[in-house]
N, C-alpha and C positions, 0 to 999 in steps of 0.2 A: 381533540385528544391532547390531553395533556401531556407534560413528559413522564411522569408516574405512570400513567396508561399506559405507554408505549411498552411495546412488547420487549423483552431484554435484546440483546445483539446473539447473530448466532456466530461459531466461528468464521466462516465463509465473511460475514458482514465485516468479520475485522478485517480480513485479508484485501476486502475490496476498502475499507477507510484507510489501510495505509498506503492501497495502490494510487488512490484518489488524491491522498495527501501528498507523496513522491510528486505527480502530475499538477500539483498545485504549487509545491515549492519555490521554482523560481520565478513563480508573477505571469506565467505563461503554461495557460493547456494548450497543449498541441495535439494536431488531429491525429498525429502518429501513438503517441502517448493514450487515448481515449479508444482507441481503434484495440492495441496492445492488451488493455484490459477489458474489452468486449470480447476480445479472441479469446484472452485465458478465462473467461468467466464460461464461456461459450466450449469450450473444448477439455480444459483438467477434469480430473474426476475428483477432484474436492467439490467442485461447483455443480456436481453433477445430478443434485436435490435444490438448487438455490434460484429462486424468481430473480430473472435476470429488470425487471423491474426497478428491486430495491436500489439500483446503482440510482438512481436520482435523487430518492429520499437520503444513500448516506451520500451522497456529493454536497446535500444542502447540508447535512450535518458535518462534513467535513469546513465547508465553506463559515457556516455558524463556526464552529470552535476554534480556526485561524482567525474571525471577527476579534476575538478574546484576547487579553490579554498572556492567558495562562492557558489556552485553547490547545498547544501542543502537548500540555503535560495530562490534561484531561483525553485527548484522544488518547494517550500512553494507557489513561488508568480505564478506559473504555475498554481498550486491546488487553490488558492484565486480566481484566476481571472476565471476560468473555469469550478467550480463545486460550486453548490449553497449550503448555510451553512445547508438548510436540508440536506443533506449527511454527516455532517461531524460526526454522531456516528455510518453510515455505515460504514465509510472510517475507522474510528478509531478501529469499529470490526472486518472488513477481514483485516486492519495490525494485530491486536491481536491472528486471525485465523492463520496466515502467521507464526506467529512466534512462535505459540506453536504448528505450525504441526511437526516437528520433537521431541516433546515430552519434550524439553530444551529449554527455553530461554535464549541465552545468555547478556551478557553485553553490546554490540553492538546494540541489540535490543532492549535490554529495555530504551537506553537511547537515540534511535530513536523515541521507542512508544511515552517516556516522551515528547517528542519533537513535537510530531505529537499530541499526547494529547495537549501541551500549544498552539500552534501552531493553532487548531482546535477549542478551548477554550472549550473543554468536561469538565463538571462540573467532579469533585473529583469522587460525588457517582455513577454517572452515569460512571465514566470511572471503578470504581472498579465492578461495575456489569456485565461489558463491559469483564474486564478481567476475573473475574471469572468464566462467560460461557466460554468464549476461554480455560480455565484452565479443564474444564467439561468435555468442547468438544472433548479432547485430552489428557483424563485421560487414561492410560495403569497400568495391572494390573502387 
C-alpha cells in the first residue's frame, strides 16, 4: 500500500503520534512512557472507538518522520490537517501525561511540549495548568 492508499489519520491517530513523539523526544522510550499511553488509549473516552493496534503503525510513522529532516514540521502539518483545534488541549495534556510518566522530564521533552504548545497555540495559563495537573498526576513520594 502506498502512501496515497493509506487511509487519512483520524483524530485519536493524532493524539496518539504526538503521545508517541513526546516518548520519542529525548533518545529514550521508556517502559513507563509506553505503558502511560496504552493506559490513556485503553481507558479516555476519546479512544473509546480506536483499534488499539494502530499504536505500531503510527509509532513507525512517527519513528519515519523523526528519520527526516523536516519530520517534526510534517508530523505538525499531519496533526493540522486531521485533528480539529478542539482537541488541541487534549493533545497538549496526554503529551504532558507522556512525559511526566517516568517521574523526569527531560530536555528533549520539554522542548518538544514547547513546541507542541506553540504549535497548538495553547494559551500561556491554560498550558501552565495543563502542566501542573500532569506534574500532580505523577507526583512520587
Amino acid at each position: 500500500m502506498t502512501e496515497a492508499d493509506s487511509p487519512p489519520l483520524s483524530p485519536q491517530d493524532c493524539l496518539v503520534l504526538l503521545m508517541i513523539a513526546v516518548s520519542l523526544s529525548d533518545q529514550t522510550v521508556r517502559t513507563s512512557e509506553l505503558i502511560k499511553i496504552e493506559n490513556q488509549v485503553n481507558t479516555l473516552p476519546i479512544f473509546g472507538d480506536f483499534d488499539i493496534d494502530r499504536i505500531t503503525v503510527l509509532s513507525k510513522t512517527v519513528y519515519d518522520l523523526f528519520a527526516e529532516e523536516d519530520g517534526l514540521d510534517a508530523l505538525f502539518g499531519l496533526v493540522r490537517d486531521n485533528m480539529p483545534e478542539k482537541l488541541n488541549e487534549t493533545a497538549y495534556a496526554l503529551a504532558c501525561d507522556v512525559a511526566a510518566a517516568d517521574g523526569a522530564i527531560r530536555d528533549g521533552e520539554l522542548r518538544l511540549l514547547e513546541e507542541i504548545r506553540d504549535e497548538l497555540n495553547i494559551d500561556r495559563l491554560h498550558a501552565g495548568a495543563i502542566e501542573r495537573g500532569a506534574r500532580a498526576r505523577h507526583m512520587t513520594l
